[in-house]
Phi, psi and omega in degrees: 000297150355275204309327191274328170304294189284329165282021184244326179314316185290307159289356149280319155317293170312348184226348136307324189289334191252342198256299200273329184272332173075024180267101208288269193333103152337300180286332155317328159311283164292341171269011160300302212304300242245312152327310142292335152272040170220339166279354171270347155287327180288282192313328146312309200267318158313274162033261165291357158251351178267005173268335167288335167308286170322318182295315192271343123015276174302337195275000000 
């Protein structure tokens, strides 16, 4: 889910960036781009270890 997640992030971010924001530079793009899909991957992986926490926890 992680991985699908971060592989949907990265061409949308990215066509925000050339459609609503109008940010012509490539390279600016991608590394937006490539920011927000490694921060939705971290925030997924925090996610699921404090839900994992939680779990071993109740038991």
């Amino acid at each position: 889910m992680q991985e699908l997640l971060t592989a949907i992030t990265y061409p949308v971010v990215w066509l925000i960036c050339s459609q609503v924001l109008k940010i012509e530079s490539g390279l600016a793009k991608l590394l937006i781009s490539l920011a927000a899909s490694i921060l939705v991957y971290v925030l997924m992986t925090v996610k699921s270890s404090s839900s994992d926490k939680n779990k071993d926890n109740k038991e």
